[in-house]
Biotite code that builds the C-alpha atoms (Angstrom):
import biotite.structure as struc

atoms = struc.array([
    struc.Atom([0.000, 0.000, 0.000], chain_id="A", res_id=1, res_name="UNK", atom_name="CA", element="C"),
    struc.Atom([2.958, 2.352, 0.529], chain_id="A", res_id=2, res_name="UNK", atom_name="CA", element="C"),
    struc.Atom([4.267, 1.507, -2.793], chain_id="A", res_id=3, res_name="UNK", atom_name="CA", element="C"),
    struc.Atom([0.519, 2.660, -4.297], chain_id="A", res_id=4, res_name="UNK", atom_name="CA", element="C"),
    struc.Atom([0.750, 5.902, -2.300], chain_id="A", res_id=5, res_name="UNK", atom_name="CA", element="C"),
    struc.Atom([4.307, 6.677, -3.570], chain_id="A", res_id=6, res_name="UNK", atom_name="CA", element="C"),
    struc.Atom([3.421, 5.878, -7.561], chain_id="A", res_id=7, res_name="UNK", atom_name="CA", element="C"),
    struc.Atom([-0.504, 6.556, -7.588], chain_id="A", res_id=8, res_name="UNK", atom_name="CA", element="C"),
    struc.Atom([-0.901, 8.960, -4.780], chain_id="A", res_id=9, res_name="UNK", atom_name="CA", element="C"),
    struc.Atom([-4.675, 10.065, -6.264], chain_id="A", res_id=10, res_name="UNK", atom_name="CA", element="C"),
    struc.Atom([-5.620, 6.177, -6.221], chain_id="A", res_id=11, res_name="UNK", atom_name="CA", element="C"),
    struc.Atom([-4.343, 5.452, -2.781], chain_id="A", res_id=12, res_name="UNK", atom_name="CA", element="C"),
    struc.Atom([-6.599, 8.532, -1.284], chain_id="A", res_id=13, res_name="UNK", atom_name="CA", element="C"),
    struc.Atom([-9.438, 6.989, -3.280], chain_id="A", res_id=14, res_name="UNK", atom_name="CA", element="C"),
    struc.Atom([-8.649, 3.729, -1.615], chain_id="A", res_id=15, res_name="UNK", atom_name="CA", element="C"),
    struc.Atom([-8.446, 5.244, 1.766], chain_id="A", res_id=16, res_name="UNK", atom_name="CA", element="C"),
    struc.Atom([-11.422, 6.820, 1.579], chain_id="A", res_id=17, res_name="UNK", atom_name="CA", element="C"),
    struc.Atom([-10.772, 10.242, 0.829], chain_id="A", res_id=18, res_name="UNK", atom_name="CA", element="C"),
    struc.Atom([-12.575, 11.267, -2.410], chain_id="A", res_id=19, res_name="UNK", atom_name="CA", element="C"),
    struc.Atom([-12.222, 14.660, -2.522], chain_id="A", res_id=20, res_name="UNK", atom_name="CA", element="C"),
    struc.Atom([-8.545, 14.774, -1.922], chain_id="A", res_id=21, res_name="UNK", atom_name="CA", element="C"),
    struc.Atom([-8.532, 11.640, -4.709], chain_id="A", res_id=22, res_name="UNK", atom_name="CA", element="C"),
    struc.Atom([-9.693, 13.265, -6.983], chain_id="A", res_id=23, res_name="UNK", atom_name="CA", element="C"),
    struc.Atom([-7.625, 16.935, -6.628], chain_id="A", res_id=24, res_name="UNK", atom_name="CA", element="C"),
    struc.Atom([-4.303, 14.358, -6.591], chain_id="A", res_id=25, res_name="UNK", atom_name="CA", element="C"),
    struc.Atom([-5.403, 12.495, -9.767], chain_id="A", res_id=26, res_name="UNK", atom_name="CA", element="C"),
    struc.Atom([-5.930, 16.416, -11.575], chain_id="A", res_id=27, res_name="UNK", atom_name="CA", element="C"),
    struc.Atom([-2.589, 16.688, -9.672], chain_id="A", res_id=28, res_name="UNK", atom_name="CA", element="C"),
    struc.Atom([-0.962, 14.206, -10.904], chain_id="A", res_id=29, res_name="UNK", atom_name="CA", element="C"),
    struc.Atom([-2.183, 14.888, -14.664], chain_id="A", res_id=30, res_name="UNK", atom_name="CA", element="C"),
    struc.Atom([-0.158, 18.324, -14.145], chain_id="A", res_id=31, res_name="UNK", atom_name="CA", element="C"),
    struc.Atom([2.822, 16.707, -13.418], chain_id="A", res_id=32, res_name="UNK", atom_name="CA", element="C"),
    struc.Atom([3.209, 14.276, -16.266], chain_id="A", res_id=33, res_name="UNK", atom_name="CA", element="C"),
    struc.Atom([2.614, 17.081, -18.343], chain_id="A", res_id=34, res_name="UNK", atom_name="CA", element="C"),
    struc.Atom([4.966, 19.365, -16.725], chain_id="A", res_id=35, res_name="UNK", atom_name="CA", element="C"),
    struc.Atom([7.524, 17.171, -16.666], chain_id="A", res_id=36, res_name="UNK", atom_name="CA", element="C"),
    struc.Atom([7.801, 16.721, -19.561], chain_id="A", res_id=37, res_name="UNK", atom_name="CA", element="C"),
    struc.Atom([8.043, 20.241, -20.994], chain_id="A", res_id=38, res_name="UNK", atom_name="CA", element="C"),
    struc.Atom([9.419, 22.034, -17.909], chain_id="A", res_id=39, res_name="UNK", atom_name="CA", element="C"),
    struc.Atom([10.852, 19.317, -15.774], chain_id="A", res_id=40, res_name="UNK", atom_name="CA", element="C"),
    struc.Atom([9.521, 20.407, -12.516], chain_id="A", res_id=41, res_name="UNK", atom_name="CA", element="C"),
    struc.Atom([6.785, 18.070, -12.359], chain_id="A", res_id=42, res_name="UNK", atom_name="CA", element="C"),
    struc.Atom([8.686, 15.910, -10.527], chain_id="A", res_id=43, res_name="UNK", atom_name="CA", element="C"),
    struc.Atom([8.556, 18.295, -7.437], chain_id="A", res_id=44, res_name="UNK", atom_name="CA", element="C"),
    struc.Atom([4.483, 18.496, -7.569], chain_id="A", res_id=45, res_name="UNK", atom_name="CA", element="C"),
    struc.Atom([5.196, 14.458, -7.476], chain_id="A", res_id=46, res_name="UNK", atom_name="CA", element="C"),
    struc.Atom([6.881, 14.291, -4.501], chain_id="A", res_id=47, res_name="UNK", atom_name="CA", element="C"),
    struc.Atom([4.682, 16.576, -2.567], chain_id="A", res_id=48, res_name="UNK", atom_name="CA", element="C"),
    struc.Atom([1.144, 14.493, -4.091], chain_id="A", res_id=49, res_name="UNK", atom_name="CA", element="C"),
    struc.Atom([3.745, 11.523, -2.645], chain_id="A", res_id=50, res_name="UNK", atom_name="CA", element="C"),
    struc.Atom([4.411, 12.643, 0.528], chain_id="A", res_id=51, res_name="UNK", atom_name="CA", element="C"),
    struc.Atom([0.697, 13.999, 0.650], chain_id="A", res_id=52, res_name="UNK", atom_name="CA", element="C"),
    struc.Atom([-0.733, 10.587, -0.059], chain_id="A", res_id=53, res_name="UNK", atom_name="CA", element="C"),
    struc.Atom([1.743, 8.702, 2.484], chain_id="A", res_id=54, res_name="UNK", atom_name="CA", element="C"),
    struc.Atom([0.552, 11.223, 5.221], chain_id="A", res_id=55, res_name="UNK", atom_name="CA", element="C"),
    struc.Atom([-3.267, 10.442, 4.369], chain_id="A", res_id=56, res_name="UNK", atom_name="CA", element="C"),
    struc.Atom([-2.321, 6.983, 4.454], chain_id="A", res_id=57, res_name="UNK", atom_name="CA", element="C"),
    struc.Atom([-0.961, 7.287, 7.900], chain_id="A", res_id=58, res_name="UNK", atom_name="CA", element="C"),
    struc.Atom([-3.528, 9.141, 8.903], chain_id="A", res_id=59, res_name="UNK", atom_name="CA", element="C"),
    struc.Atom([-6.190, 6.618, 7.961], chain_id="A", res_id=60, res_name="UNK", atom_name="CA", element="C"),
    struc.Atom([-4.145, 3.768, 9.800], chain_id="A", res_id=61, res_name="UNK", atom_name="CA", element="C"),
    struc.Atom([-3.832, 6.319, 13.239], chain_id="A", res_id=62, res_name="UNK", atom_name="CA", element="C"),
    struc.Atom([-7.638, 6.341, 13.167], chain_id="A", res_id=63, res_name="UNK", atom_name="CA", element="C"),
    struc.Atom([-8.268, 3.223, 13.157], chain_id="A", res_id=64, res_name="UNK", atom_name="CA", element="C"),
    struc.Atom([-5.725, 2.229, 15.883], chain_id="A", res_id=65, res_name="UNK", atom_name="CA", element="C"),
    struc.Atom([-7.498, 4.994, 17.932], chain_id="A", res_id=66, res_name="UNK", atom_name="CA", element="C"),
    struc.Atom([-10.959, 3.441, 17.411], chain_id="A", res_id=67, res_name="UNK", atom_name="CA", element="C"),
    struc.Atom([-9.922, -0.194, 18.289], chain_id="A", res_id=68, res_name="UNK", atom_name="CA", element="C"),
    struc.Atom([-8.393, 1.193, 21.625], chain_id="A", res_id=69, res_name="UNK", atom_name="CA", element="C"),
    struc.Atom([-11.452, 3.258, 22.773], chain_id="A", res_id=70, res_name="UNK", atom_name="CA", element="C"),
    struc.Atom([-13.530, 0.309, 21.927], chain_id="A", res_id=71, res_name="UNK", atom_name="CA", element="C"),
    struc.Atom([-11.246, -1.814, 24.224], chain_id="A", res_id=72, res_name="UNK", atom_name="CA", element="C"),
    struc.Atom([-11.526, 0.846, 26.859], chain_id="A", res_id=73, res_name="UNK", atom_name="CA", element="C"),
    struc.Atom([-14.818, 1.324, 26.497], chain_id="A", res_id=74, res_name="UNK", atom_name="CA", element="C"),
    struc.Atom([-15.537, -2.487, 26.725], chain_id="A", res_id=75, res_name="UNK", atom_name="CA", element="C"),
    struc.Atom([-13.513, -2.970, 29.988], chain_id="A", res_id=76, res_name="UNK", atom_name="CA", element="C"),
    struc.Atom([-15.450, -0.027, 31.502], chain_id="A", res_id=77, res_name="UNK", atom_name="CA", element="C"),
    struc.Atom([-18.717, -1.738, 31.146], chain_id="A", res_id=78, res_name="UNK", atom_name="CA", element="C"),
    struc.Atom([-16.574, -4.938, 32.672], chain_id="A", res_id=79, res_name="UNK", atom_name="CA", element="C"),
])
């Protein structure tokens, strides 16, 4: 999944649930093919959609780890 979010950052925000920002990436993205090849600074705008998309991915993965712990605390609280 890390490898998605470094080569298809738009697709790895779709994956993770985060439409919006999936779909500004993939536009994004578009831009910096197209830049890199005629100005050859698309591969900055890559590396920041790439760095974006790893810290959505993150993200995603902290929330969840969050939720399964306040279930478990919530759960021994009833206990």
């Amino acid at each position: 999944m890390l490898l998605l979010a470094i080569i298809l950052p738009g697709v790895s925000m779709l994956l993770n649930g985060r439409i919006i920002s999936g779909i500004i990436a993939i536009i994004l993205q578009v831009v910096a093919c197209l830049t890199f090849v005629f100005f050859g600074i698309g591969f900055i705008l890559w590396l920041i959609l790439a760095l974006w998309a790893i810290n959505v991915r993150n993200k995603v993965r902290t929330d969840k780890k969050l939720s399964e712990l306040e279930k478990k605390v919530n759960s021994s609280k009833t206990l």
